[in-house]
C-alpha positions as CSV (number, residue, x, y, z in Angstrom):
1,X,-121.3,50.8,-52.2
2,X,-120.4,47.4,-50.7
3,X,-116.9,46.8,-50.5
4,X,-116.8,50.5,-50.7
5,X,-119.1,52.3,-48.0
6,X,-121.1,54.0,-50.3
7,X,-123.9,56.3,-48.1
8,X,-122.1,59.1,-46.2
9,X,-123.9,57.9,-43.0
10,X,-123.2,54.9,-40.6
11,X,-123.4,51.5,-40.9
12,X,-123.0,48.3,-40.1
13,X,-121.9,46.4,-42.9
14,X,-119.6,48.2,-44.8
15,X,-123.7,56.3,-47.2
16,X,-119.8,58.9,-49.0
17,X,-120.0,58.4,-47.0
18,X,-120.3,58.6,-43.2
19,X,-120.0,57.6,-39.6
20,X,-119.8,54.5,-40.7
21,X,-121.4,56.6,-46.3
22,X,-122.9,50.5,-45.1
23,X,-123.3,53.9,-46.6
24,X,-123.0,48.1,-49.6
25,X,-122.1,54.8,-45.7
26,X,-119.1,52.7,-47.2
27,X,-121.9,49.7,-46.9
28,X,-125.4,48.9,-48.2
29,X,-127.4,51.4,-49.2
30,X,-129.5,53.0,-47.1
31,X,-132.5,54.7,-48.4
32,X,-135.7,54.7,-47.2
33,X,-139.6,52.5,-48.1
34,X,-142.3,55.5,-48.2
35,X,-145.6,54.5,-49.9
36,X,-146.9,57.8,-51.2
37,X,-150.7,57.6,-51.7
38,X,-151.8,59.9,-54.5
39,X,-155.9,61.1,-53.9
40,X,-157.1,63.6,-55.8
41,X,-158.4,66.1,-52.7
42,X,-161.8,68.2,-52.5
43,X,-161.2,71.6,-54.5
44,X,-161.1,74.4,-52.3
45,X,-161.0,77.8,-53.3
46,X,-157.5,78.2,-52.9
47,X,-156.6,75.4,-55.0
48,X,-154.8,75.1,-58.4
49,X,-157.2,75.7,-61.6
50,X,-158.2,71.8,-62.7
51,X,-157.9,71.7,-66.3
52,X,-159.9,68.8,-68.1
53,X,-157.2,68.2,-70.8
54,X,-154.2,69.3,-69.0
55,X,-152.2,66.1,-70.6
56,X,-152.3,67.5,-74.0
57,X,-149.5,70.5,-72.8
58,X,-147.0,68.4,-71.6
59,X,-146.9,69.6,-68.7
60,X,-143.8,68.5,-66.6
61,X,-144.5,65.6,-64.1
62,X,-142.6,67.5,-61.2
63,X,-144.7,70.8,-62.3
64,X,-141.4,73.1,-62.2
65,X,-140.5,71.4,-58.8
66,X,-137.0,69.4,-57.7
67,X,-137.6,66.9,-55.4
68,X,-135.0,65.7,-53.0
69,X,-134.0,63.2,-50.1
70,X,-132.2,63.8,-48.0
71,X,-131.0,61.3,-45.0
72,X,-130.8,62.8,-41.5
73,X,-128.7,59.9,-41.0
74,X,-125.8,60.8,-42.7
75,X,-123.3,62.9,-41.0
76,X,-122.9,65.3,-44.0
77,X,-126.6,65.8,-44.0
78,X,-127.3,69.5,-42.7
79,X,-124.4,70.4,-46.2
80,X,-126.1,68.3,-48.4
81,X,-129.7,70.0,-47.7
82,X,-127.8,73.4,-48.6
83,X,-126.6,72.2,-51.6
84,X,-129.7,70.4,-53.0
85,X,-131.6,73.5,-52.0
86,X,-128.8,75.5,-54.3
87,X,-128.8,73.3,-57.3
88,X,-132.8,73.5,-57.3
89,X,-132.0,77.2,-57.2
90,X,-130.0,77.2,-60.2
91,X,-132.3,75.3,-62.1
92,X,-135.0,77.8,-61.8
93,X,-137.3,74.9,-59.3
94,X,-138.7,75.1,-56.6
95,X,-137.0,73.1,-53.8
96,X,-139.0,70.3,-52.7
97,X,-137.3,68.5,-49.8
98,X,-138.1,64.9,-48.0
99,X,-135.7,64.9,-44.9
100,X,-135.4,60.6,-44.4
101,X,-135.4,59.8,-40.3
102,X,-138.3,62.6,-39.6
103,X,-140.7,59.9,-40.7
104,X,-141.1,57.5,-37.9
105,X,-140.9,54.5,-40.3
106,X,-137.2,55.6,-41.2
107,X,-135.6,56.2,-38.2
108,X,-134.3,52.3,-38.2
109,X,-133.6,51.2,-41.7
110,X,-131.0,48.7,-40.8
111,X,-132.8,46.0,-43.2
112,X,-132.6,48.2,-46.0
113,X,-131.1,47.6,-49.6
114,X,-131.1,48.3,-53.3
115,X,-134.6,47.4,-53.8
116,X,-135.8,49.9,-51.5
117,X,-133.3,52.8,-52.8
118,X,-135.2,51.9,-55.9
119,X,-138.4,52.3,-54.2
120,X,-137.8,55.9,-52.9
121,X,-136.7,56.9,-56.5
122,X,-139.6,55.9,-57.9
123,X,-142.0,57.2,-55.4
124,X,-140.9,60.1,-53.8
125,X,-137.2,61.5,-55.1
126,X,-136.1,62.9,-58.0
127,X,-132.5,62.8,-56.8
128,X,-130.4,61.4,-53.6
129,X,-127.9,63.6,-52.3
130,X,-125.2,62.1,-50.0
131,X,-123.7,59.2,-51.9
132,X,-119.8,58.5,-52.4
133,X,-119.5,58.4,-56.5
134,X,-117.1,54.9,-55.6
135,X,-116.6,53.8,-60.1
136,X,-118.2,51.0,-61.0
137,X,-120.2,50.1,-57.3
138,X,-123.9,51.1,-58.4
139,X,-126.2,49.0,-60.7
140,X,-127.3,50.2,-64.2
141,X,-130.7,51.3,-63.3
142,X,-128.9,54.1,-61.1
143,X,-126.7,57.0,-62.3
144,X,-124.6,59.4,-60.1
145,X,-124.0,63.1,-60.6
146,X,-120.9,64.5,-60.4
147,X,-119.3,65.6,-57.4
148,X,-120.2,68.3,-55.6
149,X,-117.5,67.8,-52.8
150,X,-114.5,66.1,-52.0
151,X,-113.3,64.5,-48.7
152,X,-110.9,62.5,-46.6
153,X,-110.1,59.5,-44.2
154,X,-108.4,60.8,-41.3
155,X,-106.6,59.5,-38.3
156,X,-107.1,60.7,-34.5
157,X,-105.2,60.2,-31.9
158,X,-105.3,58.5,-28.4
159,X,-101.9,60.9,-28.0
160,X,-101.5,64.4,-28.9
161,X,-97.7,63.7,-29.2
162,X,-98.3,61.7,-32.1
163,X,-98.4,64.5,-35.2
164,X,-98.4,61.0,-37.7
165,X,-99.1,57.7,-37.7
166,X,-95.6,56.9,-38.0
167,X,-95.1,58.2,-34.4
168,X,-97.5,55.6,-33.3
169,X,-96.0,52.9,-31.4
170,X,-96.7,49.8,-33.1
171,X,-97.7,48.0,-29.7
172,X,-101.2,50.0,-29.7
173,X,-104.1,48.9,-32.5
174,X,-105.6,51.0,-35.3
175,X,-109.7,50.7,-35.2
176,X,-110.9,51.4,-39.0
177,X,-113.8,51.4,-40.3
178,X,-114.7,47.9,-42.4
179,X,-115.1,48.8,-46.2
180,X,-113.9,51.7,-46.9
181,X,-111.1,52.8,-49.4
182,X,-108.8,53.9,-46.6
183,X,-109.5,51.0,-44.7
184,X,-108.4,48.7,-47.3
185,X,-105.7,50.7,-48.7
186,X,-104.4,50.5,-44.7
187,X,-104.9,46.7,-44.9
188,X,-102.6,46.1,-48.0
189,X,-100.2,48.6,-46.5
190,X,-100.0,46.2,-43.3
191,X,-99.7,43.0,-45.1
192,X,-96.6,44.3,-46.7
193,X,-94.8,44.9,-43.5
194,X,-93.3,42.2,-41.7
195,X,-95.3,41.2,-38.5
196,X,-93.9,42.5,-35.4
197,X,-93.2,45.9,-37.2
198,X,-96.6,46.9,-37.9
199,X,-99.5,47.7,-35.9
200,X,-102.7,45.6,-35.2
201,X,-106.1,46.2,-37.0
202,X,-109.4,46.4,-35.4
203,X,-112.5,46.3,-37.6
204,X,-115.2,48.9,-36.5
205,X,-118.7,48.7,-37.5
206,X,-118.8,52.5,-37.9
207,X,-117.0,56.0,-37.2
208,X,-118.6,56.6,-34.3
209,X,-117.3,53.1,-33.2
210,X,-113.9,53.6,-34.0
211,X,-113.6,57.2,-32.4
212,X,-115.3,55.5,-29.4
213,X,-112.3,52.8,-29.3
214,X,-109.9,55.7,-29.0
215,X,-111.8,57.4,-26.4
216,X,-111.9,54.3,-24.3
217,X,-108.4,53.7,-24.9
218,X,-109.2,50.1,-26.7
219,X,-107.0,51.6,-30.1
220,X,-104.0,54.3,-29.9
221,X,-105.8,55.8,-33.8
222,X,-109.0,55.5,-35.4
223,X,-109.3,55.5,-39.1
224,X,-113.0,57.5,-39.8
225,X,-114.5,59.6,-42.5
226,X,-113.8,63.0,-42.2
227,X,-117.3,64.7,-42.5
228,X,-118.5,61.9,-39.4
229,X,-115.7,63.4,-36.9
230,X,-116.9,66.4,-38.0
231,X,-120.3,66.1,-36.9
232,X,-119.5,63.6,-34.1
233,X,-117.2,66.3,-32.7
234,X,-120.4,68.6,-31.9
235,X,-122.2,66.6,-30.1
236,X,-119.3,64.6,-28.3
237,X,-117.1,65.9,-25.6
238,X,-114.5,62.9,-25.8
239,X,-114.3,62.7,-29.7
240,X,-114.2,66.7,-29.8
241,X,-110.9,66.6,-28.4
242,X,-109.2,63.8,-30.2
243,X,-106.1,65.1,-32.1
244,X,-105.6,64.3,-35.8
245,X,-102.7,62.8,-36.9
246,X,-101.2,63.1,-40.6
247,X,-101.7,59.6,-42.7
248,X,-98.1,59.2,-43.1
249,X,-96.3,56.2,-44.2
250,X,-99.7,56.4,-46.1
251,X,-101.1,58.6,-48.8
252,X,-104.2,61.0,-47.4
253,X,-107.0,58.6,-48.9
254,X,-110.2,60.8,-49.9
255,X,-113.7,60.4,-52.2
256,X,-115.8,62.0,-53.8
257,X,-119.5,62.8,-52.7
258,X,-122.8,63.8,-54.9
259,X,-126.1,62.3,-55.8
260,X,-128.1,59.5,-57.5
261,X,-131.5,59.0,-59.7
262,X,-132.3,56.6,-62.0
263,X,-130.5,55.9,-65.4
264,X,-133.9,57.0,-66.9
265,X,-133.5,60.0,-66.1
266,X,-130.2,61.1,-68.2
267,X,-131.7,64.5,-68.8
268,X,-132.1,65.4,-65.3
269,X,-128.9,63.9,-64.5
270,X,-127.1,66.3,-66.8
271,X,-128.6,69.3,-65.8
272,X,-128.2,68.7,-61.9
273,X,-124.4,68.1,-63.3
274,X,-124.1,71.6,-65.2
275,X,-126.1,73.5,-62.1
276,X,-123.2,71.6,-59.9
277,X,-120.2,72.9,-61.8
278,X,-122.4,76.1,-61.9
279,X,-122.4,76.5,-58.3
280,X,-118.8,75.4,-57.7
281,X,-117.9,78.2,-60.5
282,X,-119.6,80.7,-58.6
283,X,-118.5,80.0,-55.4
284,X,-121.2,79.0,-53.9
285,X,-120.6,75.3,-52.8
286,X,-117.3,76.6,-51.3
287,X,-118.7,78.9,-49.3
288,X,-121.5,76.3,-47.7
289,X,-118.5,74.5,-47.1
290,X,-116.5,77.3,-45.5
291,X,-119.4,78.6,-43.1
292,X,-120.0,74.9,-41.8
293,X,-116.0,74.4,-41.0
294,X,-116.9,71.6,-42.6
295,X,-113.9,69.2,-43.6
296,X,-114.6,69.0,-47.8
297,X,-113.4,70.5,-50.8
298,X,-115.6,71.9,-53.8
299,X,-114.8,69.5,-56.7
C-alpha cells in the first residue's frame, strides 16, 4: 500500500502483508511482468472439440476456470494457495494456479510497481491473493475482496523476562518495520513521551531485518508482521526462539488480508466475496488456519 505495506511479503520500501505485505508487503506492490503468448496449437486427438462459431454461446472467457497468483514471496503464501484453491472450490471452478517466484523472471522483482500489478491482471490472473485490504491505499482500476483473515503486529524479545513492552528498559532500541500501521501507530506513541523516557526507533527494511537486529542483539524488540515470524521461525534457528512480548502501553495493532482484481470485474469480485464468507461460515478457512498454527483469525 505505500505508507501502509500493503503485499504480505517483504520489502524494501515500505505485500498484508509480510516480512517486510513494500508489500507501496506494507510497501509497493509487488506483482509480477509475465507476457503470455497465446498460439493456437496443432489439434491432436486428445484435444478439445474446435467449434467454428463458438463466440455466438457466450462462452465464458476463463471456460469455467479461476485463475490465481499467488507470490511465493510472501510469507503467508503456502495459506493463501489453500484458500484460493477453496474459494475456486466453492464456486464450482476449476483451480487454476500461477505460483509468482517459480518463474525465473520473478524471483527479483524489486523494480516492480502498479503498472506491472496491472500487467499480471490483465494477462495472467483473475484475482491476487495476499494483499492487506489497508482503506483508501489502492487506485480505482483495482478492487479488493473482503477479508478472508485477520492478523497482528507483534513484538519479540531480546529477553524472555520481558512478558511486555513496558518491561523493556528504555536504554535498548525497538527495530520496526518502515510503513506499516503498527509502526507508525509506535511512532506517534513515542513522540508523545518525553525524551529520555522512551525508547529509541530503528527503521528496518523488512521483518526478517528487524528479527535479525534482535538476534544480533542491535535492538532489545522487534516490531514484525505476525504471519513473517511465523514463517521465519521455520526455517530460522535464532528467530525460532525469540519470545513474544504483549504490545502494552500500546493497543495489539492488526489488518486485514484478501485479494485484488480489477474494478472491471465487479461481478467476480462479489462472488469471490460470498464464496469467502461461505468458507468462513463453514469452517473451512478456520481450519486451514488452525492446521498451519498459523498466527490469523477467519474474518
Amino acid at each position: 500500500m505505500r505508507d501502509e505495506a500493503l503485499r504480505c511479503h517483504p520489502a524494501v520500501s515500505h505485500h498484508a502483508s509480510g516480512t517486510g505485505l513494500t508489500w507501496f508487503r506494507m510497501r509497493l506492490l509487488m506483482p509480477c511482468v509475465v507476457v503470455l503468448l497465446c498460439c493456437r496449437p496443432v489439434r491432436s486427438p486428445a484435444a478439445t472439440p474446435f467449434v467454428v462459431d463458438e463466440w455466438r454461446f457466450g462462452t465464458h472467457e476463463t471456460n469455467a476456470t479461476l485463475t490465481y497468483c499467488i507470490d511465493a514471496r510472501d510469507p503467508d503464501w503456502p495459506i493463501a494457495r489453500k484458500i484460493a484453491a477453496a474459494v475456486a472450490e466453492a464456486l464450482l471452478l476449476q483451480a487454476k494456479e500461477y505460483l509468482i517466484g517459480n518463474d525465473p523472471r520473478t524471483e527479483d522483482m524489486s523494480g516492480e510497481d502498479l503498472d506491472d500489478t496491472y500487467r499480471m491482471l490483465i494477462q495472467h490472473c483473475d484475482v491476487f491473493f495476499g494483499f492487506k485490504l489497508v482503506p483508501d491505499a489502492y487506485p480505482s482500476w483495482l478492487t479488493i475482496t473482503r477479508p478472508y483473515y485477520r492478523s497482528t503486529y507483534v513484538y519479540v524479545a531480546a529477553d524472555p523476562t520481558w512478558k511486555s513492552l513496558a518491561d523493556m528498559p528504555t536504554t535498548r532500541p525497538i527495530g520496526a518495520t518502515v510503513g506499516t500501521s503498527a509502526d507508525m501507530r509506535l511512532s506517534q506513541y513515542l513522540l508523545a513521551i518525553p525524551a529520555g523516557k522512551r525508547w529509541d526507533k530503528y527503521p528496518m527494511s523488512s521483518d526478517e531485518a528487524a528479527l535479525r537486529a534482535v538476534v544480533g542483539g542491535t535492538t532489545g524488540a522487534g516490531l514484525v508482521w505476525a504471519p513473517a515470524l511465523w514463517a521465519l521461525r521455520k526455517t530460522d534457528a535464532g528467530i525460532a526462539k525469540l519470545p513474544q512480548m504483549a504490545p502494552s502501553p500500546l493497543p495489539v495493532s492488526t489488518a486485514d488480508v484478501g485479494a485484488i482484481l480489477l474494478s472491471k470485474q465487479s461481478f467476480l469480485r462479489s462472488s469471490i466475496d460470498q464464496a469467502i464468507a461461505s468458507l468462513i461460515a463453514d469452517g473451512t478457512i478456520a481450519a486451514i488456519l488452525t492446521d498451519e498454527d498459523f498466527p490469523g483469525a477467519a474474518e
